[in-house]
C-alpha positions as CSV (number, residue, x, y, z in Angstrom):
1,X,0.0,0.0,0.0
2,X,0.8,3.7,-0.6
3,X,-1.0,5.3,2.1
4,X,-4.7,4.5,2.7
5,X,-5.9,5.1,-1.6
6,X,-3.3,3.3,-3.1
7,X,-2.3,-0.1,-3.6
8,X,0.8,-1.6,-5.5
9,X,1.9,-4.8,-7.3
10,X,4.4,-5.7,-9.0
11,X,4.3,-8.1,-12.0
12,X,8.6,-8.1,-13.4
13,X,8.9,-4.7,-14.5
14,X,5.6,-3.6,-14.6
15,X,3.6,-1.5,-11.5
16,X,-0.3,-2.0,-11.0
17,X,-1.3,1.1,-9.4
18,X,-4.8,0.7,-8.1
19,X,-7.1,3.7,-6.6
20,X,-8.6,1.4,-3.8
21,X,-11.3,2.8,-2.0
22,X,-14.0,0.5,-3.8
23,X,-16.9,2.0,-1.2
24,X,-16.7,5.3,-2.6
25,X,-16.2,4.6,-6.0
26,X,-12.4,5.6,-5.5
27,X,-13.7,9.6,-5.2
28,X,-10.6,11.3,-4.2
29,X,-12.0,13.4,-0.7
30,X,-8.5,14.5,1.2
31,X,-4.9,15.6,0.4
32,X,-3.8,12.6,2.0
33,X,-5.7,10.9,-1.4
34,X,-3.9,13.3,-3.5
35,X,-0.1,12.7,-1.6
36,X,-0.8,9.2,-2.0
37,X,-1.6,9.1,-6.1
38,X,1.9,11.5,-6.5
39,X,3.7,9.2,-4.5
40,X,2.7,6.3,-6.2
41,X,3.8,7.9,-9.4
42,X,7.3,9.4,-8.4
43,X,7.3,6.1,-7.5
44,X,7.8,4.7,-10.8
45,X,10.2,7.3,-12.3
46,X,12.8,6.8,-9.1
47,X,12.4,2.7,-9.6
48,X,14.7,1.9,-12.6
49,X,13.6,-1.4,-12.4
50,X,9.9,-0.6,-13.3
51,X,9.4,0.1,-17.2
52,X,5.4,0.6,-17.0
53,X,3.0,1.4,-14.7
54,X,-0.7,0.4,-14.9
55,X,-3.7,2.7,-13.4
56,X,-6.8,0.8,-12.6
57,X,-9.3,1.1,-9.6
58,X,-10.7,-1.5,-7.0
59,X,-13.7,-2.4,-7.7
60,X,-16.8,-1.2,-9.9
61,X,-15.6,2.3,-10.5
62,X,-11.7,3.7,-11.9
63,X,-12.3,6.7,-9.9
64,X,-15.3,9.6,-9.6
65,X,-13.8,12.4,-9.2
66,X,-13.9,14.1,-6.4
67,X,-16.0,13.5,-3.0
68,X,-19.5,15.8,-3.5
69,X,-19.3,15.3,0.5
70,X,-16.5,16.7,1.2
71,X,-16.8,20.1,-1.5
72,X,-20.5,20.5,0.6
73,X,-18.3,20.8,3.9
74,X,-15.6,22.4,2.4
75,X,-12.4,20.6,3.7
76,X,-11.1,18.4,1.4
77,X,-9.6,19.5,-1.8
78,X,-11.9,21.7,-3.1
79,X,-13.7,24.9,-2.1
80,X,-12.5,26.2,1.7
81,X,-13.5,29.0,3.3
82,X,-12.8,32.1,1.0
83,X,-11.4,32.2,-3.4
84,X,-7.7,32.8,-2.4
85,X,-7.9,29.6,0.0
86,X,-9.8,27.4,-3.1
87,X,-6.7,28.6,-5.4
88,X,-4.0,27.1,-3.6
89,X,-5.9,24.3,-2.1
90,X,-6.1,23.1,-5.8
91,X,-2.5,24.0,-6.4
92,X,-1.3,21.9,-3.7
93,X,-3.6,18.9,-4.2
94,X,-5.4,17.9,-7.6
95,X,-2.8,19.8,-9.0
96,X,0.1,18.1,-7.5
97,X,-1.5,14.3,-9.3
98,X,-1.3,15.9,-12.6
99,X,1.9,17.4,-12.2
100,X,3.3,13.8,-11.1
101,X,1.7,12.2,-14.3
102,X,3.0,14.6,-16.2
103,X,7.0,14.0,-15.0
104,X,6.5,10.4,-15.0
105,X,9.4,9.1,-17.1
106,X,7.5,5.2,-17.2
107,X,5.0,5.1,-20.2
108,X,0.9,4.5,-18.3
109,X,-1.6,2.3,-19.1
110,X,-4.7,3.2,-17.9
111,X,-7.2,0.5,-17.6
112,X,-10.7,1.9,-16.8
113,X,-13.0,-0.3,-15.4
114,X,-16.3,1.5,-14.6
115,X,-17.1,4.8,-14.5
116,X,-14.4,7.6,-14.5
117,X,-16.1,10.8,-13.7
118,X,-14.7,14.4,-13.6
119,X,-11.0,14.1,-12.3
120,X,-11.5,10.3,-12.7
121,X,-11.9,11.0,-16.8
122,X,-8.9,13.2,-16.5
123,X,-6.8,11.0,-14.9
124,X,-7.9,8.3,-17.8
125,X,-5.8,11.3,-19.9
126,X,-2.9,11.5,-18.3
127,X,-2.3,8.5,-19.1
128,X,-0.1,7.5,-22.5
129,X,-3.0,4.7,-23.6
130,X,-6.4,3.9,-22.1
131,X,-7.9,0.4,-22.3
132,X,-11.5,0.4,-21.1
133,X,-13.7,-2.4,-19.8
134,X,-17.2,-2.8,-21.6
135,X,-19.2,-1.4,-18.5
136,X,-16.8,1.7,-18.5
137,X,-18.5,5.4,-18.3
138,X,-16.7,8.4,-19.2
139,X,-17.9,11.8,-18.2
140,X,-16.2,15.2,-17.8
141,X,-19.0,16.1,-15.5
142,X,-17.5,19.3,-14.0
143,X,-20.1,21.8,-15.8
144,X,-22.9,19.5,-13.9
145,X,-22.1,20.9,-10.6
146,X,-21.1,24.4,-11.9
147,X,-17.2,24.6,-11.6
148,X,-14.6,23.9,-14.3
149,X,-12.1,21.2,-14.5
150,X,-9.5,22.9,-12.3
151,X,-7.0,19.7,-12.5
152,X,-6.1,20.7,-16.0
153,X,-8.1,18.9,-17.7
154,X,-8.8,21.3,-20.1
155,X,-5.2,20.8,-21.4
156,X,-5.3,17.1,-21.3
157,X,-8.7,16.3,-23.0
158,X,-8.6,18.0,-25.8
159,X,-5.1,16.7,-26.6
160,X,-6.5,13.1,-26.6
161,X,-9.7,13.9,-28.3
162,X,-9.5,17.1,-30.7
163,X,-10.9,20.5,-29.5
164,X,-14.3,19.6,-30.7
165,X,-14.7,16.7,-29.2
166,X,-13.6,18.4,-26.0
167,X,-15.8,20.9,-25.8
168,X,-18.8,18.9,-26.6
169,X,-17.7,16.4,-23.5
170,X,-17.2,19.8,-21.8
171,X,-19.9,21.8,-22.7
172,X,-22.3,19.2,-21.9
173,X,-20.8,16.9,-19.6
174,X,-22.5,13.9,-21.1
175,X,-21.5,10.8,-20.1
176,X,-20.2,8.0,-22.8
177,X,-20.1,4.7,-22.4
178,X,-16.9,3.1,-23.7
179,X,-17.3,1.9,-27.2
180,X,-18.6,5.9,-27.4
181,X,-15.6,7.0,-25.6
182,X,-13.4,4.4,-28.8
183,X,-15.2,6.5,-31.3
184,X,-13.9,9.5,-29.8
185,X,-10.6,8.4,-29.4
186,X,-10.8,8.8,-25.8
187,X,-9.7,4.7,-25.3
188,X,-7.6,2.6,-27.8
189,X,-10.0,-0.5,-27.1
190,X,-12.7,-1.8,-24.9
191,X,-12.0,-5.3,-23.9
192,X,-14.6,-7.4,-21.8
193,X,-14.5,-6.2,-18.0
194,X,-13.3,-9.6,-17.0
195,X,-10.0,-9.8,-19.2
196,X,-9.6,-5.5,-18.8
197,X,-6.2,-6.0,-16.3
198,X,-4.8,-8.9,-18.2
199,X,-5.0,-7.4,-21.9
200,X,-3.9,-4.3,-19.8
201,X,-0.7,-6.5,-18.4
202,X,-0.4,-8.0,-22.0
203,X,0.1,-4.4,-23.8
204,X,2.4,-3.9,-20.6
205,X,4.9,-6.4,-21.1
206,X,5.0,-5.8,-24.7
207,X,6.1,-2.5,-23.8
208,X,8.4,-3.6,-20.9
209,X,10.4,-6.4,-23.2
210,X,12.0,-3.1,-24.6
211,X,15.1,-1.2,-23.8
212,X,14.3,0.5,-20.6
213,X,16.5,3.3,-20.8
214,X,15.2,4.2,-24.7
215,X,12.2,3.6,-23.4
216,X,12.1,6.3,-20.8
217,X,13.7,9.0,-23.4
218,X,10.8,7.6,-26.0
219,X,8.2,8.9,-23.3
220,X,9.9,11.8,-22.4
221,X,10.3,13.3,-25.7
222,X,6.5,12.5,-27.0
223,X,5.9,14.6,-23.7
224,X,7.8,17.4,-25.1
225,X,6.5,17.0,-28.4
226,X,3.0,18.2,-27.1
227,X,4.0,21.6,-26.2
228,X,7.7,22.3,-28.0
229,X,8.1,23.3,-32.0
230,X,9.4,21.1,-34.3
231,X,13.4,23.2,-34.1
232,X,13.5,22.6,-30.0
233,X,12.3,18.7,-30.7
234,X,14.9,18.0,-33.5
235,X,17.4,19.5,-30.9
236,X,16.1,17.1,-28.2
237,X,15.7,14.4,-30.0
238,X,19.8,14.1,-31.2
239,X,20.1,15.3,-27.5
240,X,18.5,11.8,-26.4
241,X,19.6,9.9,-29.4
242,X,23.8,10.6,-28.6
243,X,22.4,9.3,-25.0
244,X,21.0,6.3,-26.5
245,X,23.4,5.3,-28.7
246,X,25.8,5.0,-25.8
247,X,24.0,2.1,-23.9
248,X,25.0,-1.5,-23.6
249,X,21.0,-2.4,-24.2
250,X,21.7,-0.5,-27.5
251,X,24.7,-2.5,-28.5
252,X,22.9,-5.3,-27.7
253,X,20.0,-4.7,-29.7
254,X,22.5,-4.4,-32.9
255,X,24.3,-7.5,-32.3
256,X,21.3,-9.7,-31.2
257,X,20.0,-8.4,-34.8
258,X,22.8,-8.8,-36.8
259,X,23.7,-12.4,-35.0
260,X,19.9,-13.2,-35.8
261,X,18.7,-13.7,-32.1
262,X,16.5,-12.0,-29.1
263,X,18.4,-9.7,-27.6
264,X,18.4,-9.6,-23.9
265,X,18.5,-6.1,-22.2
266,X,19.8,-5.5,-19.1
267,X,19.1,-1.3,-18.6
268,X,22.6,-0.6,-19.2
């Protein structure tokens, strides 16, 4: 366990984060929920061993957002007692997650199973590649209870689905069920819910047979690529490529290829 929301396995080189607080539909209500999530996912960048990480939640839900509850009280990670407060309360909780997901070096799976409401949808974004479950339910709900999405997923939406797309989801905070959500492009494929986490681990090893180290400077420079122009990404990428070009798993790759075997990578 990381804290009290988040719960760890470990499959070779692969991480199964899971948001597990099945009785609330894995709401996020506390910072505590928040520290947890960005722990779990500095964990994977500081663990060289680990080449992907996989999001799922406990139970019948990936997550719902944020707890309804807790906003009516005011003291959990939304509204407090005056604007000012609200502002950096969001800076130094919802804001922290995407922050982490952003600087994670490990490509991440997410594999929704359920609903993913809100931040829940967002957090779906962060991630490189969504799988979904048949029974999944995608909603950026924030306009339903009158506040924007103020985790950023105004940023990270519409850069898996296209402005328009977006603001429709948006706009009208509809919710989709997943073979919607595929036509969108919001998920790569739905899977039935049952074999969700093992197509999931399947796509994750794939990914994990891989030179970790290329692997890392793959993820980081797609990252870039979002927000940098094409001049600062061709001077990155022969940055990262003289990097590459020095590892063993590199010289390994050419001689396993040339000798006509697998290669076997070590993360040198």
């Amino acid at each position: 366990m990381v804290g009290n929301f988040i719960s760890v396995e470990r499959k070779d080189a692969v991480a199964i984060i899971r948001l597990n607080r099945p009785e609330t539909l894995n709401a996020l209500a506390t910072h505590e929920d928040c520290f947890d999530v960005v722990r779990a996912i500095e964990m994977l960048t500081d663990d060289r061993s680990i080449s992907v990480g996989i999001v799922t939640g406990s139970g019948r839900a990936f997550c719902t957002g944020g707890n309804l509850e807790a906003m009516q009280r005011r003291d959990g990670i939304g509204p407090l007692d005056q604007p000012d407060s609200t502002r950096h309360n969001y800076r130094r909780g919802v804001q922290q997650i995407t922050r982490a997901f952003m600087d994670c070096e490990v490509p991440l799976i997410a594999a929704v199973n359920g609903h993913a409401i809100g931040l829940g949808c967002d957090l779906a974004c962060l991630c490189d590649m969504r799988l979904a479950g048949a029974s999944a339910k995608f909603s950026a709900s924030f306009i339903k209870v009158g506040i924007v999405p103020g985790d950023g997923g105004a940023w990270s939406l519409q850069r898996v689905v296209g402005y328009s797309c977006a603001a429709e989801m948006l706009f009208t905070g509809d919710k989709y069920s997943a073979d919607e959500a595929q036509t969108l492009g919001l998920v790569g494929r739905v899977f039935p819910d049952e074999s969700l986490l093992d197509e999931a681990l399947k796509l994750a090893q794939r990914i994990a047979s891989n030179p970790p180290r290329a692997l890392r400077l793959t993820k980081r420079l797609l990252r870039e690529a979002q927000t940098q122009r094409m001049s600062e990404i061709l001077e990155l990428s022969a940055a990262y490529q003289a990097l590459a070009h020095e590892t063993a798993d590199h010289r390994e790759a050419v001689t396993a290829f040339l000798e006509k075997r697998n290669p076997v990578f070590t993360g040198g």
